[in-house]
C-alpha positions, 0 to 999 in steps of 0.5 A: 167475739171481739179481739181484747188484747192483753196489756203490758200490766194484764201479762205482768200479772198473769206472771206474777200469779204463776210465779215467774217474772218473765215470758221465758220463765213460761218455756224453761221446760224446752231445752234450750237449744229449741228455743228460738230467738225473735231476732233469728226469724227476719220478720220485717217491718210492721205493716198498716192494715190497708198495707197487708190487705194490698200485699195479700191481694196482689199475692193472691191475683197470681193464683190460677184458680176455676175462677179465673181460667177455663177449667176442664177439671173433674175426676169427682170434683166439678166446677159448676156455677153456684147463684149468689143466693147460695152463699146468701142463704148458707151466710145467714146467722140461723143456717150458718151456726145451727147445730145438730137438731137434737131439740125439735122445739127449737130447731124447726128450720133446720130440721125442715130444711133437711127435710126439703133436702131429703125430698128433693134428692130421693126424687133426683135420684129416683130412690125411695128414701134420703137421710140428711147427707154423710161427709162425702162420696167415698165414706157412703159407698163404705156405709153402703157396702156395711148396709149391704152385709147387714140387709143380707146377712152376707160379707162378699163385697164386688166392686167395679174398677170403674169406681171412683179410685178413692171410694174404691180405696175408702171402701177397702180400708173401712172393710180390711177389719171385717171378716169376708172378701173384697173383690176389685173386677178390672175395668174394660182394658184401656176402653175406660168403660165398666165391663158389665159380663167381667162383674156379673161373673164375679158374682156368688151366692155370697156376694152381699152386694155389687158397687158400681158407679154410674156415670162411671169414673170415665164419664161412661153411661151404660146399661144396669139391666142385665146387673140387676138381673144379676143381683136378682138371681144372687140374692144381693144387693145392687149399689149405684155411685155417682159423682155428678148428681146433676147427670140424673137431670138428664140420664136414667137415675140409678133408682129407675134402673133399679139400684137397691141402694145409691150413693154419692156426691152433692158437691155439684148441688150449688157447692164449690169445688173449695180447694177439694172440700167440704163436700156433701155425701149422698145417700138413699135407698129403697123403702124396705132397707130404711132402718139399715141406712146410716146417719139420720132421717127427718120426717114430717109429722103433726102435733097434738093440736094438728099443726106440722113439725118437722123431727128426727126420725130415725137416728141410727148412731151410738150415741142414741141406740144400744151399740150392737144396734147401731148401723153407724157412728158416722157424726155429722149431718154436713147440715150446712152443705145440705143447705147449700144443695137444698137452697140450689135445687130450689132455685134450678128446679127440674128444667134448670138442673136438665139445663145445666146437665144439657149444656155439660153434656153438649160441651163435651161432644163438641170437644170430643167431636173438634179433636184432632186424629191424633187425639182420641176419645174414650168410645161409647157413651158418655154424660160429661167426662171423658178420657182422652188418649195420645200417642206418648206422655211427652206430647200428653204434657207438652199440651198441658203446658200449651193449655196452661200458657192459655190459662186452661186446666185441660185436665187430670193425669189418669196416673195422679188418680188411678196409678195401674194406667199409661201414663198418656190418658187425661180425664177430661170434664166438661160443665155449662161453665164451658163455653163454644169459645173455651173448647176452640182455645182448647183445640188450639192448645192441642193443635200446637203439641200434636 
């Protein structure tokens, strides 16, 4: 839409139409005393357009950002490399202002396109069916544990303290109105692990379900068997989360060991980190629980001349079934985002999203394999997150400083996120976009606090 500015005998008319003779006749209902005067702002001179382009510019080179630094930053957000063809696609008119496909007949491209999504994050995933996306990570771990109460007709939630503190938070809140319990089992004391034994014997004939996160918020990779086991003697539902879905490249998927139901984030599917959003919810399941799932499934199928059209299949919200029936009223799609994951996962395909989970995971074992005797790493296994421990906060902060200095974003304060923790920890991510070069500037950095 074009900029049409109004002139001097346009504003005079639309005056004189109200009945007023002045602009300030239009604010004569505000007391006087809040009305500002122009002269009180100090705005200076007016500039040329080249001007402002060159005044904001300068101002915007002195941002550090992932761009232009090195950046060891995770907790749920990741800084992977996005291909320039993303963007492309995601840019173009018939992607970037497509709406809900309510209207199969003419919107057959969209509705493929979440159809291609769906595929290819059931199959990352290892589960049997996807729905085209939810807003982000921690409102589908909620949706997940409000299918679980409705498959198993139970209302006891158990969620790990190794969850991702915000999807444990968004949980509780979307559960605080509902009837049942919600039980939070304490992580693996200051291992930063999740502590298996501790959240099987939470466990009761009324859990509906058991929320863990795999990798967990840690960065800790450990085995879901024995959970599984659990569930199955419980007659309740097991719910994986997942930050990173670029780790399933690499690892077990949640489906393969088992998860009834998976959730979590599509932000490191070709979507940047975007100063914290959008992001993109991931949510599958199994097969038998498909009519439960929240949000929209589209299907394939064939019309009556045989030729392949692309349609909602299932639509589980308000405003298309009775409400008492509804699973969901969750209202967006985040059809841009998944096309924005649909368009990465193509182009990576298996080997190149094993790559890039291959060369995440190599980088922190280098990291963690070049740190200094007084700087320890969280034990057991991990895929590309870790949280490393000092002695005391002041030397924790006297090397972010340092890292800083260097142009390094060496990490999150664990108490920004999780406030039951010292105040000593860093959670620390490493992505492909980690070089050698980068984890030797890092150690550095270290070298000179401890």
């Amino acid at each position: 839409m074009r900029f049409l500015p109004h002139t001097d005998t346009d504003r005079n008319a639309m005056l004189e139409s109200m009945g007023m003779n002045t602009m300030s006749d239009l604010f004569a209902d505000i007391p006087k005393e809040f009305h500002l005067e122009q002269d009180s702002l100090h705005l200076p001179d007016a500039l040329s357009e080249a001007a402002i382009v060159r005044k904001f510019t300068q101002a915007s080179e002195q941002n550090r950002h992932a761009g232009n630094t090195r950046c060891f930053l995770g907790g749920g957000t990741y800084h992977h490399f996005v291909p320039a063809v993303v963007d492309y696609v995601i840019s173009r008119g018939e992607f970037l202002t497509a709406y809900t496909p309510y209207q199969p007949e003419i919107a057959q491209g969209t509705l493929q396109t979440l159809f291609e999504f769906q595929t290819m994050v059931a199959r990352l995933t290892g589960m049997d069916v996807s729905n085209a996306s939810m807003y982000e990570a921690a409102t589908a771990t909620a949706e997940a544990a409000l299918m679980a109460r409705r498959v198993t007709r139970k209302s006891r939630i158990v969620m790990a303290g190794s969850v991702n503190p915000r999807y444990r938070s968004v949980t509780q809140n979307y559960l605080s109105r509902l009837e049942g319990e919600y039980v939070e089992v304490a992580m693996d004391g200051e291992g930063f692990g999740t502590d298996i034994n501790n959240i099987i014997a939470a466990i009761d004939e009324k859990t509906a379900c058991v929320i863990v996160q795999y990798p967990d918020f840690y960065g800790s990779v450990y085995d879901l068997a024995p959970l599984r086991a659990a569930c199955d003697a419980a007659k309740c539902l097991m719910v994986v989360a997942f930050s990173d879905a670029t780790a399933f490249a690499l690892i077990e998927s949640p489906g393969d060991m088992g998860a009834d139901i998976a959730v979590g984030s599509g932000q490191s599917l070709g979507i940047p980190m975007g100063f914290g959003g959008p992001h993109l919810g991931l949510f599958t399941c199994k097969q038998k629980y498909v009519r439960q799932m929240p949000g929209r499934v589209c299907g394939m199928t064939f019309d009556a001349d045989g030729k392949r059209g692309f349609v909602l299949t299932l639509s589980t919200r308000e405003q298309h079934i009775r409400r008492e029936k509804a699973t969901s009223n969750i209202c967006s799609n985040q059809g841009l985002m998944c096309t924005a994951a649909a368009t990465y996962m193509t182009l990576m395909g298996d080997e190149g999203l094993k790559a890039v989970a291959q060369r995440s995971a190599a980088a922190l074992h280098k990291l963690i394999s070049s740190l200094p005797a007084s700087v320890s790493a969280a034990q057991g296994a991990h895929f590309h997150e870790t949280v490393l421990s000092f002695s005391s906060q002041a030397i924790r902060d006297l090397f972010l400083q340092e890292a800083r200095k260097r142009d390094i974003f060496a990490g999150i304060p664990l108490e920004q996120l999780d406030d039951a923790v010292e105040h000593k920890h860093l959670l620390v991510t490493t992505t492909e976009m980690i070089e050698a070069a980068d984890i030797q500037d890092y150690i550095a950095a270290l070298e000179v606090a401890v």
